[in-house]
C-alpha positions in Angstrom: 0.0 0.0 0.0 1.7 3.3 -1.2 0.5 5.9 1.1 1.3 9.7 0.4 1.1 11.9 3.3 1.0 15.9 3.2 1.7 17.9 6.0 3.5 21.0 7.4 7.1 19.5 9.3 5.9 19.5 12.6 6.9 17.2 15.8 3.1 16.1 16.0 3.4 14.4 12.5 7.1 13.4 13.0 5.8 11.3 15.6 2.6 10.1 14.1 4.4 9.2 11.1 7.0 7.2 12.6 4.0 5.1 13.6 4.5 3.3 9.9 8.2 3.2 9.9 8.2 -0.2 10.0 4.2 -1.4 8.9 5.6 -2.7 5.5 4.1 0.5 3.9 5.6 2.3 1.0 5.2 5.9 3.0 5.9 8.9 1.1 5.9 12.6 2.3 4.5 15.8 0.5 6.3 18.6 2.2 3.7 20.9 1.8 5.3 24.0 2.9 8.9 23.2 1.2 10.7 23.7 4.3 13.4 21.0 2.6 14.6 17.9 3.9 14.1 16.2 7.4 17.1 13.6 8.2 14.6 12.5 11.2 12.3 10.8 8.5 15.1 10.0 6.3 13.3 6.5 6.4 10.6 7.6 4.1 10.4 9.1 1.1 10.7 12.9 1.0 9.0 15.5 -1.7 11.0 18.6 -0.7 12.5 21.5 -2.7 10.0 21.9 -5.4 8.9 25.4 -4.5 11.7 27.9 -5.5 11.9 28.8 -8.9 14.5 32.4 -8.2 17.6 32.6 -5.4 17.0 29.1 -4.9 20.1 29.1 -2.5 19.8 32.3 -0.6 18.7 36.2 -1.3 15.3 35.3 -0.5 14.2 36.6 3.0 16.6 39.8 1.6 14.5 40.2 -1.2 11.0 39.8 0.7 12.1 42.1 3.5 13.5 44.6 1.9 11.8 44.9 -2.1 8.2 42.8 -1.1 6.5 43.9 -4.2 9.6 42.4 -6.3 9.3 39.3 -4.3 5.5 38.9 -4.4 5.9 39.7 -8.1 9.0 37.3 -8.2 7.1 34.3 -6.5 4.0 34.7 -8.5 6.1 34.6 -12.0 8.5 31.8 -11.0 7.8 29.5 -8.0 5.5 26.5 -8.6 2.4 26.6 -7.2 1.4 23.6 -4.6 -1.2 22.4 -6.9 1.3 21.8 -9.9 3.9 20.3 -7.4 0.9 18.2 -5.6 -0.3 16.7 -9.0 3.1 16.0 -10.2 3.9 13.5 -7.3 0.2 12.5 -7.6 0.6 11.5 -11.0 4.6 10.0 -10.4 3.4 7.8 -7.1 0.1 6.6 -8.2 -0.9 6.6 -4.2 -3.4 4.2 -2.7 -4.2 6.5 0.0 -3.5 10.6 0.2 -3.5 11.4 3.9 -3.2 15.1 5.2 -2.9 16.8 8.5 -4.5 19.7 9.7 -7.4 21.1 7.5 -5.9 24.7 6.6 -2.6 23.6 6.0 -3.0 20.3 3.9 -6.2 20.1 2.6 -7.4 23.4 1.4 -4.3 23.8 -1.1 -4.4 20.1 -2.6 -8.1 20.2 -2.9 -8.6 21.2 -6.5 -6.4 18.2 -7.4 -8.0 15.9 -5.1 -11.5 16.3 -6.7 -9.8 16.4 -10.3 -8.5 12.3 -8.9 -11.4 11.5 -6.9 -10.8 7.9 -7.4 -8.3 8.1 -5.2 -8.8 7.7 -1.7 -8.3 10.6 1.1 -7.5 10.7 4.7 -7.5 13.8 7.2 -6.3 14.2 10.3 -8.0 16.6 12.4 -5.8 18.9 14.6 -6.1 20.8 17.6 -8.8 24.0 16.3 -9.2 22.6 12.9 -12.8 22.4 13.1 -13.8 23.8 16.4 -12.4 26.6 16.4 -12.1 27.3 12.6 -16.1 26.6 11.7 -17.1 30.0 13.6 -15.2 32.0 11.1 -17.3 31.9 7.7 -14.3 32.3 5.0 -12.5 29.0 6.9 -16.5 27.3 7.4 -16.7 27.6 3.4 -13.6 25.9 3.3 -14.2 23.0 5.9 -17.5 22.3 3.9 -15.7 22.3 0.6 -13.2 19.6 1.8 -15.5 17.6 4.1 -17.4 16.3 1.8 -14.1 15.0 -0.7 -12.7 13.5 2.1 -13.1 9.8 2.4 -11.4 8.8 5.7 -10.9 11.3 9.4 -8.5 10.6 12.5 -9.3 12.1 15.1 -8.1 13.5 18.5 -11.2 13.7 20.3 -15.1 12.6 20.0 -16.0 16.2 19.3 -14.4 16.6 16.2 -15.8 13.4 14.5 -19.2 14.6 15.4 -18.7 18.0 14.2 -17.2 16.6 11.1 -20.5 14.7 10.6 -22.7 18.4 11.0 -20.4 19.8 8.3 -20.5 17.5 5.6 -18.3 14.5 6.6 -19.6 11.4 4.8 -17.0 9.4 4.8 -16.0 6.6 7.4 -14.1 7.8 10.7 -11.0 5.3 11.5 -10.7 6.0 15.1 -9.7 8.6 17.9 -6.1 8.8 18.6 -3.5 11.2 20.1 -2.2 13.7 17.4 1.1 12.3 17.5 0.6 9.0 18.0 0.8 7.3 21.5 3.3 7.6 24.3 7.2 6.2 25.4 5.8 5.6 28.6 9.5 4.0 29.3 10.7 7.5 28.8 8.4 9.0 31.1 9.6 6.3 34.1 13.0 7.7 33.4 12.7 11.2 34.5 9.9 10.1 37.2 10.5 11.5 41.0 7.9 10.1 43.9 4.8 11.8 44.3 5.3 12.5 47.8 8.7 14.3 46.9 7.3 16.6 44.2 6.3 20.8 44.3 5.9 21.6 41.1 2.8 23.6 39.7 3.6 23.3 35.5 1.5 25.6 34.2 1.1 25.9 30.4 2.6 29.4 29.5 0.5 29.9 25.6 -1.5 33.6 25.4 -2.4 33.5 21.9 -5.3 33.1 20.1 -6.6 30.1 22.1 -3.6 29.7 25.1 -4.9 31.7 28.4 -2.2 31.3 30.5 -3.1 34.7 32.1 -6.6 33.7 34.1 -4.3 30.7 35.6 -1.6 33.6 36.6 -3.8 35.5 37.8 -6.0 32.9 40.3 -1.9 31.8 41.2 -1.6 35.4 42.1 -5.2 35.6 44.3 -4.3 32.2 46.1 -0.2 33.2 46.6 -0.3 32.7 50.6 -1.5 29.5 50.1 1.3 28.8 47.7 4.8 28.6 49.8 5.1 24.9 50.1 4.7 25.2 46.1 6.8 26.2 42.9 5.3 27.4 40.1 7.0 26.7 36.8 5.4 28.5 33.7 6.8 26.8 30.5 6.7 27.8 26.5 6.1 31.6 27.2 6.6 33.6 24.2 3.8 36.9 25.2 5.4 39.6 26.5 2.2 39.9 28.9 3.4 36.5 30.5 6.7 37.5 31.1 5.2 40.6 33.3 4.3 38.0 36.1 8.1 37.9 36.9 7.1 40.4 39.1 4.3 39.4 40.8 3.6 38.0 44.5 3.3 34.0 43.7 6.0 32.8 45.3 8.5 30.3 43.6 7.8 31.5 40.3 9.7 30.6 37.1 8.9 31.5 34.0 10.6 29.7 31.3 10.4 30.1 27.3 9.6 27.0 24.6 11.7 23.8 25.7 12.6 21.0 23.9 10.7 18.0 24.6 12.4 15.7 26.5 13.0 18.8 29.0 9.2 19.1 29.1 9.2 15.8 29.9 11.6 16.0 33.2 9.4 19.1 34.2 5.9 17.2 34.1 7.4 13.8 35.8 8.7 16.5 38.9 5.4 18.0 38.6 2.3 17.0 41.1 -0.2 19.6 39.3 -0.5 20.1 35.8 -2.6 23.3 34.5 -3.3 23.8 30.9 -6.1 26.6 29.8 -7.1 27.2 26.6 -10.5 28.3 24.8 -10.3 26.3 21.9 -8.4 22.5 21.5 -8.8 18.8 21.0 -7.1 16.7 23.1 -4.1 18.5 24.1 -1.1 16.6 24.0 0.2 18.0 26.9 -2.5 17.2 29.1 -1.7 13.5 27.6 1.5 13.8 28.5 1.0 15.0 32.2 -1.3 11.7 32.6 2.0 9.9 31.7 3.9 11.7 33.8 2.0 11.1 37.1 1.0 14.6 37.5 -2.4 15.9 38.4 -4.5 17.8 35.3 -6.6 20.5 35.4 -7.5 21.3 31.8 -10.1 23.4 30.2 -12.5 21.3 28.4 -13.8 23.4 25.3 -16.5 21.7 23.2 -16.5 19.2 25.7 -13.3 17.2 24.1 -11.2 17.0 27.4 -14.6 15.6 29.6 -13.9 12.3 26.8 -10.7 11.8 29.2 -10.9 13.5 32.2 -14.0 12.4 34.9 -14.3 16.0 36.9 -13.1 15.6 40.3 -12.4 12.3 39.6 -9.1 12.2 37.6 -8.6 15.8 37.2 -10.3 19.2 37.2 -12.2 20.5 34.1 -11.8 24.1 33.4 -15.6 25.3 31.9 -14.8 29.2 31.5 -11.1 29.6 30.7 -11.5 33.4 31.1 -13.0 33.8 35.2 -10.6 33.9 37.1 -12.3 32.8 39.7 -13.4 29.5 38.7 -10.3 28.5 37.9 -9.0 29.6 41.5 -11.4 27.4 42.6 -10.0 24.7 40.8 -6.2 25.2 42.1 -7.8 25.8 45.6 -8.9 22.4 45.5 -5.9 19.9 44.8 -3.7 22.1 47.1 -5.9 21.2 49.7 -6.2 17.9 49.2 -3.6 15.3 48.8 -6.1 13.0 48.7 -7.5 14.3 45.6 -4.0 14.1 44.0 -3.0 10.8 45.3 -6.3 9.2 44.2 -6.3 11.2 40.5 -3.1 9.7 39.6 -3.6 6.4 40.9 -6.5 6.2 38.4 -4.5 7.7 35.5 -2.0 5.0 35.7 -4.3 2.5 36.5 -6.9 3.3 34.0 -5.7 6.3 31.2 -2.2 5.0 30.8 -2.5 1.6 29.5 -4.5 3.4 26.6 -1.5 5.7 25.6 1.2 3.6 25.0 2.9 4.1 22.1 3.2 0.1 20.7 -0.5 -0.5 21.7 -1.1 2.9 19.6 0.9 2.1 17.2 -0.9 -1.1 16.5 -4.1 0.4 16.5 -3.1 2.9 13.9 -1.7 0.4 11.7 -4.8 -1.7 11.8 -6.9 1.6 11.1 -4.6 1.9 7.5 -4.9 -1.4 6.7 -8.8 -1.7 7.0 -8.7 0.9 4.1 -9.3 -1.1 0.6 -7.9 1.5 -2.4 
């Protein structure tokens, strides 16, 4: 089964590829955004460096910064567009299955060719805000219900997404829910583990963007700070400006940290015995996922409903239901720094119960069977 996939280079599909590394597939990759070759996936077979037609080697970023009406006029006259490229490896690799991640990236620009070889199967993987976020804007709506209905197959990262796929013109067959990237290394995880009862850490997801809200959880930190001594508070992946202010306020213990790689994210979340991740638009964030393997205690907003799939309120974790009051989520941290009990008996379920599902071979296997049930 030859099986082109088309997606941005991202460490969500790096992983989820590597899933078919060794399936006995003939996997090939679509860069989609040309950003050239990736040693990590020299496994598979790369489509890279078909975009530049002028200063192929360098010049360009001069060019667009400093002339970007010569560039725009530049690109237009000489690069090749995405179709062109998409149809020439279309027509070269006579694919079994097309499979692309993330809506807006990989779907929209391919689509035209995809309904020009509609006998030829298509998979999507839906990401993140692809459709939950994306289907209250109308010009991305008009294109979710012009791919929707051309796609044949859908992964999924939550329940949510499936269904809303199904009110926006998905007819095709969904091949299961699974973690973006794939499943876990939960051998990696034990690694960097320290016992529970030696652990202080508060990780607290630093994103204030268009969906992150790191702020409200600052701010409740901030209301409940004489309650916090026998606490650190480590805020990770902060790029806003507006995040880095807190460096001066009264939580005590505070250290606020900018994007890490992963395996350093890792460390953090296995010394961490409360997890908090706020956002107001997500599937099922990956590192929520990976604070379930890590033994920590989540509290995770839940929009949509996709993080209530996982997380039993109160049971398991805390579900975040307004990611802007400030309040509620105080109320949230207020509770698991009261009560180790709650902690204690949260992670003793995830580990019991969540963690057998996220293991990367069990994944793995699932995934694999997923591709295979698909007859081009």
């Amino acid at each position: 089964m030859k099986i082109l996939l088309v997606s941005m280079n991202s460490i969500h599909f790096r992983r989820w590829s590597d899933q078919l590394r060794d399936s006995g597939f003939d996997v090939y990759w679509f860069d989609i955004l040309d950003q050239g070759y990736a040693p990590s996936m020299s496994w598979m077979t790369q489509i890279t460096g078909w975009k530049k037609g002028f200063l192929k080697k360098r010049g360009r970023t001069f060019v667009k910064n400093k002339l970007p009406r010569l560039y725009n006029a530049l690109v237009h006259k000489y690069d090749t567009k995405v179709e062109d490229a998409f149809e020439k490896s279309i027509e070269e690799i006579q694919p079994d299955l097309v499979h692309s991640f993330a809506l807006y990236v990989s779907c929209t620009p391919i689509l035209n060719v995809m309904k020009r070889y509609e006998d030829v199967p298509w998979a999507y993987s839906s990401w993140g805000s692809d459709l939950f976020y994306y289907r209250n804007e109308p010009e991305h709506l008009k294109d979710i219900q012009d791919v929707l209905p051309r796609v044949n197959y859908m992964f999924a990262d939550c329940e949510r997404d499936q269904k809303i796929a199904n009110e926006l013109g998905f007819k095709g067959n969904h091949l299961g829910v699974f973690p973006g990237g794939g499943g876990f290394d939960l051998a990696l995880f034990e690694k960097y583990k320290i016992p529970f009862i030696e652990r202080k850490i508060i990780a607290v997801k630093g994103n204030q963007n268009r969906s992150g809200r790191a702020i409200p959880v600052l701010k409740a930190l901030e209301n409940l700070s004489q309650k916090l001594e026998d606490f650190e508070v480590v805020v990770f992946g902060v790029e806003n400006p507006d995040v880095l202010k807190f460096k001066e306020s009264k939580i005590p213990n505070l250290s606020i940290k900018g994007l890490m790689g992963h395996d350093e994210l890792i460390k953090l979340l296995c010394e961490s015995i409360i997890y908090i991740g706020n956002s107001n638009s997500d599937g099922m964030p990956n590192t929520l996922l990976e604070s379930i393997c890590a033994g920590a205690f989540p509290i995770q907003s839940n929009p949509g409903g996709a993080t209530a799939e996982l997380i039993n309120d109160g049971k398991n974790g805390l579900l975040i239901e307004d990611c802007e009051n400030v309040e509620h989520i105080q109320e949230m941290i207020l509770k698991t720094i009261s009560s180790k009990i709650l902690l204690k008996k949260g992670v003793a379920h995830n580990k019991a119960h969540i963690l057998p599902t996220l293991d990367r071979h069990k994944v793995t296997q699932q995934v694999i069977k997923a591709y295979t049930s698909i007859n081009p």
